[in-house]
VOGU-3710 file (C-alpha; in Angstrom, 3 decimals, decimal comma):
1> xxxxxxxxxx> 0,000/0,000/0,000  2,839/2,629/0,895  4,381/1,184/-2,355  1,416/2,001/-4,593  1,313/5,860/-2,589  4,964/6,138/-3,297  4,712/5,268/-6,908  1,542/7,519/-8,058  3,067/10,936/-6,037  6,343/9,701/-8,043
11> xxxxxxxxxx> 4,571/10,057/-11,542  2,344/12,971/-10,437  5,879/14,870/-9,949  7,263/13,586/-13,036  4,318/14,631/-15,078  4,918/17,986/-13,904  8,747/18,071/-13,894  8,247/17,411/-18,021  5,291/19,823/-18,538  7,943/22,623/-17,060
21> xxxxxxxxxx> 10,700/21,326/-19,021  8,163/21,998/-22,174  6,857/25,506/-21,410  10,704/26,258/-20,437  12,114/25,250/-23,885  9,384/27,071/-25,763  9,933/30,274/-23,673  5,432/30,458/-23,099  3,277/28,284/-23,182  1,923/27,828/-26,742
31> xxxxxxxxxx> -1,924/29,136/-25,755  -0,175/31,942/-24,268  1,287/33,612/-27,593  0,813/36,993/-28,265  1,274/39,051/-31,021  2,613/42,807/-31,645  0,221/45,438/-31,088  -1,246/46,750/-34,542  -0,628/51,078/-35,273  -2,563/52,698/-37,347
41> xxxxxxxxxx> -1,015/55,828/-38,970  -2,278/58,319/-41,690  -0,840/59,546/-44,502  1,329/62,074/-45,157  0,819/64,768/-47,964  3,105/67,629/-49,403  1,727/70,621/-50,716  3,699/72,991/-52,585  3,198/77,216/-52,840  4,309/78,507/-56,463
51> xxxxxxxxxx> 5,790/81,935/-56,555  4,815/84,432/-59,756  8,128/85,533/-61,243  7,327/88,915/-60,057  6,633/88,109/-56,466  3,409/88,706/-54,222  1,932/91,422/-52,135  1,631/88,954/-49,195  4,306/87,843/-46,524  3,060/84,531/-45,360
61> xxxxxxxxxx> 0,916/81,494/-45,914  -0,971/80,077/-42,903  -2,377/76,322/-43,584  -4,606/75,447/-40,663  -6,680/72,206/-40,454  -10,001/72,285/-40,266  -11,633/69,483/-40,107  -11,054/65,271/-40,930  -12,323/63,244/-43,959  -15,143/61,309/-44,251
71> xxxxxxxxxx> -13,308/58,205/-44,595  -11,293/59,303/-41,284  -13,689/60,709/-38,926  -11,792/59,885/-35,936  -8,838/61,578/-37,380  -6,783/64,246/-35,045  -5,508/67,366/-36,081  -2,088/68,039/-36,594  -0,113/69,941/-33,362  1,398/72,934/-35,330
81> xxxxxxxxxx> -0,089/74,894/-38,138  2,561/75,726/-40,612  2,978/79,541/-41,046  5,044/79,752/-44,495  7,133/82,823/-45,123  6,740/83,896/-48,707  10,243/85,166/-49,644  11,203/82,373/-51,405  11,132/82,285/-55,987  9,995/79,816/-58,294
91> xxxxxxxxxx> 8,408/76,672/-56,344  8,673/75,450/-52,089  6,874/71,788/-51,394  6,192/72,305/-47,710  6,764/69,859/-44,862  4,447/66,757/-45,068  0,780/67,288/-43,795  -1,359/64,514/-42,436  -4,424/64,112/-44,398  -7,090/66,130/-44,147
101> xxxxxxxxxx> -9,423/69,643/-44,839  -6,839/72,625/-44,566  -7,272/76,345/-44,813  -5,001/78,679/-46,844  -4,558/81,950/-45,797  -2,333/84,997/-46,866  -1,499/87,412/-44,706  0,828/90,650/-44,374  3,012/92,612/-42,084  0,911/95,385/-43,059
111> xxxxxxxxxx> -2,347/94,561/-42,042  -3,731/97,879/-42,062  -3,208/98,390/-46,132  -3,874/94,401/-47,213  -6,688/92,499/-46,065  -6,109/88,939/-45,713  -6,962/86,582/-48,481  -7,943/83,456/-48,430  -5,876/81,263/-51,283  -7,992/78,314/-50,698
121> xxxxxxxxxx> -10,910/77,837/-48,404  -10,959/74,469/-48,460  -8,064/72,365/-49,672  -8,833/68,498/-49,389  -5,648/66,784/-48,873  -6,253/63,237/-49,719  -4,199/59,907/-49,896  -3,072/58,799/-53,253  -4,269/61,757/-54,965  -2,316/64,328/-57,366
131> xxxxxxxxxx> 0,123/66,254/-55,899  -1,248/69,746/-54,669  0,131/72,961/-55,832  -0,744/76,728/-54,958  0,021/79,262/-57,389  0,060/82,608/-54,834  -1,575/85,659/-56,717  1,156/88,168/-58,044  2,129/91,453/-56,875  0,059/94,754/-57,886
141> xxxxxxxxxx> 3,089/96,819/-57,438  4,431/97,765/-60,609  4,444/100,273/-63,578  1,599/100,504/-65,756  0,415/102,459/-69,085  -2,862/102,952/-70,447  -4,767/105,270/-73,248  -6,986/108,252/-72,086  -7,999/109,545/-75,577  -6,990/112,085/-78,026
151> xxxxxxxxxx> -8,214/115,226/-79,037  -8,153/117,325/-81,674  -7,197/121,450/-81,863  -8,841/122,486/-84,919  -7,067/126,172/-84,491  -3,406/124,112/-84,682  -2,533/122,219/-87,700  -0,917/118,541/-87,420  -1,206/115,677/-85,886  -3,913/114,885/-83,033
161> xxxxxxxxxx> -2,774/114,521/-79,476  -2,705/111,723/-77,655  -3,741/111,322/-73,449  -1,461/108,422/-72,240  -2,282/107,618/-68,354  0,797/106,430/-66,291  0,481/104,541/-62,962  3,331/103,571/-60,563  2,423/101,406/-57,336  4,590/100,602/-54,266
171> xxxxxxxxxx> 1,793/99,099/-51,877  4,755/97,897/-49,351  6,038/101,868/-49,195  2,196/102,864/-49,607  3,499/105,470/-52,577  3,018/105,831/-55,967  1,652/108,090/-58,506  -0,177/108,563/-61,275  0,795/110,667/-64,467  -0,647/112,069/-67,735
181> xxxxxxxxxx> 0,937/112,815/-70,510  -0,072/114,441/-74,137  1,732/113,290/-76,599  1,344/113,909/-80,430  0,036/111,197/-82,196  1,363/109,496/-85,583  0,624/106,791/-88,055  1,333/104,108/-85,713  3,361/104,221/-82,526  4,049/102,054/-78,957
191> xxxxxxxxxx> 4,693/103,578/-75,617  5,641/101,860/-72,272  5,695/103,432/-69,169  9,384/104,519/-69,178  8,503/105,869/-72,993  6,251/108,974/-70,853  7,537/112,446/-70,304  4,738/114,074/-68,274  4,425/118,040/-67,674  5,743/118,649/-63,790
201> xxxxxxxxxx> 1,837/119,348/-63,069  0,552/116,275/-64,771  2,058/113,691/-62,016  0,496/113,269/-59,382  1,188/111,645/-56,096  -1,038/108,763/-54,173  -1,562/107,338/-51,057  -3,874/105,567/-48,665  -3,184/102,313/-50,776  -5,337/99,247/-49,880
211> xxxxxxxxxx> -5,366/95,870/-50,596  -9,191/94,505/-50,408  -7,486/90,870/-52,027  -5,221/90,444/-54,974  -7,254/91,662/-57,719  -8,675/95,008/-55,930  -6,341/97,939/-54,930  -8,278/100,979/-54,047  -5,730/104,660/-53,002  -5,988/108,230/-53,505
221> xxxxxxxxxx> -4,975/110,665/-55,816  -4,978/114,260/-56,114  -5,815/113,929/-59,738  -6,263/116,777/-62,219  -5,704/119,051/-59,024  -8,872/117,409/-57,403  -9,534/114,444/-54,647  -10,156/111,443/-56,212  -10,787/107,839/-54,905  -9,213/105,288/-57,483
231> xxxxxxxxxx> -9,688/101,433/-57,811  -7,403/99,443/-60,024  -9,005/96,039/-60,868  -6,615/92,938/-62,647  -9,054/90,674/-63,289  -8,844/87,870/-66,293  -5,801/89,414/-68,021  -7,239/92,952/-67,799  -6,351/95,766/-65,253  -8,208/98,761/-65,359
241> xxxxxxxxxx> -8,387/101,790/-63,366  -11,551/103,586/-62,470  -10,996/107,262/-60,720  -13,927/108,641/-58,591  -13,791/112,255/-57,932  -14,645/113,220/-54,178  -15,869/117,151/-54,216  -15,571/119,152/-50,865  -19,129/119,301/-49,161  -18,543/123,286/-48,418
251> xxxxxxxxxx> -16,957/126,167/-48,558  -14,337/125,110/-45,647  -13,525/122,107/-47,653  -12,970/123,330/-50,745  -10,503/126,180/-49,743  -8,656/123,545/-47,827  -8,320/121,313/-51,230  -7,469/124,876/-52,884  -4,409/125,348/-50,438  -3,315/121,377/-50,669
261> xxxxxxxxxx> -3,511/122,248/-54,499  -0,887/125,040/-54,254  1,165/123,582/-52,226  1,115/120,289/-54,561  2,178/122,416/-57,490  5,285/123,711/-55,857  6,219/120,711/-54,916  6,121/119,291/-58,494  8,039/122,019/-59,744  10,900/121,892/-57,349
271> xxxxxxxxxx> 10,719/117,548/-58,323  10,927/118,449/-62,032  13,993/120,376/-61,157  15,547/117,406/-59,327  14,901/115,245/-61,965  14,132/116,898/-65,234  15,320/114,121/-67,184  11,668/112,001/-66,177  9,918/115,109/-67,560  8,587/116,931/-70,614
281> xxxxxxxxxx> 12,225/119,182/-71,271  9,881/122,176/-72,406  8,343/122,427/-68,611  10,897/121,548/-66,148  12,792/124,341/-65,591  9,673/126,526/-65,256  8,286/127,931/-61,665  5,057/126,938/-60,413  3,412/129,869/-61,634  4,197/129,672/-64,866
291> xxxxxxxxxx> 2,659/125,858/-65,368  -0,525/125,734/-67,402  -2,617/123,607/-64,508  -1,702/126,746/-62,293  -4,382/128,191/-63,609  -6,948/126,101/-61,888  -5,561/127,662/-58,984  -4,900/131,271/-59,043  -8,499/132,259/-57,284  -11,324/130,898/-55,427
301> xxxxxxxxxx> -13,014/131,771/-58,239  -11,163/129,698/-60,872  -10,883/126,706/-58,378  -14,170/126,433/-58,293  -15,168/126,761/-62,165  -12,932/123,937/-62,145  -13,720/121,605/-60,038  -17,857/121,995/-61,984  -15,575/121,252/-65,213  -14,172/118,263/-63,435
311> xxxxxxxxxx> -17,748/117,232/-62,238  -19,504/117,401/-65,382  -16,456/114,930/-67,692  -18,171/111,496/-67,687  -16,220/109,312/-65,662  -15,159/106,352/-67,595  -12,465/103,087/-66,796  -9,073/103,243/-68,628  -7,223/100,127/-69,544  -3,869/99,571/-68,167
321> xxxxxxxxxx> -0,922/97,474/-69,280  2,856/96,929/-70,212  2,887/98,764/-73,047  0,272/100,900/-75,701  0,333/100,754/-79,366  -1,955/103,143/-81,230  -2,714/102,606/-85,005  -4,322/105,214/-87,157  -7,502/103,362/-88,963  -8,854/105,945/-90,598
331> xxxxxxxxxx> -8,906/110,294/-91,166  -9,810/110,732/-87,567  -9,979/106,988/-86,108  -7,571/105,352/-84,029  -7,109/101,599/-82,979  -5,799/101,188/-79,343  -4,101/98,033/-78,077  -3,295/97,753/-74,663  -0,758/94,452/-73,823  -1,472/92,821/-70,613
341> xxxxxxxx> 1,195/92,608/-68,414  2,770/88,597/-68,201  5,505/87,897/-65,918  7,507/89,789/-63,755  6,585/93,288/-62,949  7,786/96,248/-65,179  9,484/98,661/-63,621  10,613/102,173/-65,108
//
């Protein structure tokens, strides 16, 4: 009896001495295996910002996330928003961006003269899709030349006289001007901006530029000796100017435009002197007084005739560009072509 005892605790303990001898050589237990966790990660997209060869009016690019894709609803935001800075030519791919709906926005140091814009509202970023890339509006500020009619002097013999409009924009500086220049017409001729030679009293300076997005840059411009509001629109390979003229609302007003007037005409005298090579050579060594648009400005009186002349002239929109070419058609017609401007900007 203490035999049999002996003998079945003896294979109890050997049972078990070989069942630890298996799970030791197999390092577990074979129902114990486990298996590496399994990580689910998103994919990564670049976008890339294209630069015009003539730059941009904006300093940075903000691309904020906004919200997952329908196919990733439980998707998390990224932790940084990119902020890009926009000093950079021809084209930047960006750091990777987990998929997603992103904002674009452009912004400037100068947020007081350009609004920001935004470049793309809603940019899907998706897996396996083309490659994204932003072409960033170009710059506004730039030289540009554009035809304001001609007229005729039936008491002078020759050829008719050409109006050719000059505009110069620095929206960074918030200066500029605009010019006007009369210019005797021929069988066929092309003018670009550095082609002007304006009268000292035909350029006139501007200011209060703004920015309401890339294609709408509103300033003002003391214009034919007057206030005037002006908006240039570049729209579909067409900028054009529209001028608004802003008359004083009394008698207080208007002699305070009258003595900003006279002042402005002294001034353009003494910068014709500095620089008479930019102007018409028959005018810039002449003294205020003695310029024809002084006229306008030697009385109450006369100030105010003209600014009822300057009321009644049907405003209308002139076309700007890179360069004018005017082509007689006819005894008293004239074709006009105005090239858009492609590229980088012109400068004088």
């Amino acid at each position: 009896m203490v035999l049999a005892v002996g003998f079945s605790v003896g294979l109890v303990l050997a049972i078990a001495y070989v069942a630890a001898r298996f799970v030791n050589s197999r390092g577990r237990a074979p129902a114990a295996v486990s298996r590496p966790p399994l990580i689910l990660r998103r994919e990564m997209i670049t976008l890339a910002l294209t630069m015009p060869p003539g730059g941009t009016d904006y300093d940075t690019a903000e691309v904020i996330w906004i919200r997952s894709l329908e196919e990733e609803p439980s998707a998390q935001p990224p932790r940084e928003s990119p902020i890009i800075p926009l000093d950079f030519a021809g084209t930047k791919h960006l750091a990777p961006l987990p998929t997603g709906i992103y904002r674009c926005t452009l912004k400037s140091r100068s947020g007081a003269r350009i609004r920001d814009f935004a470049l793309s509202a809603s940019l899907v970023l998706r897996a396996k899709a083309t490659p994204t890339v932003l072409s960033l509006p170009p710059s506004l500020s730039r030289t540009y030349i554009g035809w304001a009619g001609s007229t005729i002097d039936p008491r002078q013999p020759g050829d008719p006289t050409g109006f050719f409009c000059g505009v110069h924009l620095d929206l960074r500086k918030n200066t500029g001007e605009v010019s006007l220049a009369f210019l005797p017409l021929h069988r066929e001729q092309s003018l670009r901006y550095g082609d002007l030679k304006p009268r000292p009293d035909t350029v006139w300076p501007i200011s209060n530029l703004f920015l309401e997005d890339p294609v709408s840059l509103a300033f003002d411009c003391p214009l034919s000796h007057a206030d005037y509001r002006m908006v240039l629109l570049a729209a579909d390979g067409r900028v054009t100017l529209l001028p608004e003229l802003i008359l004083p609302e009394d008698e207080r007003q208007q002699s305070e435009l009258l003595g900003r007037m006279r002042t402005l005409i002294q001034v353009q005298a003494r910068n014709a002197a500095k620089n008479p090579d930019w102007f018409d050579p028959r005018y810039v060594q002449l003294p205020a007084q003695q310029l024809p648009n002084n006229e306008n400005l030697a009385s109450r009186d006369q100030f105010a005739r003209h600014l009822a002349k300057l009321s009644r002239t049907p405003v209308k929109s002139i076309d700007l560009g890179s360069q004018v070419t005017v082509h007689r058609s006819g005894r008293d017609l004239w074709e006009v072509q105005v090239e858009s401007i492609e590229g980088g900007a012109v400068r004088p």
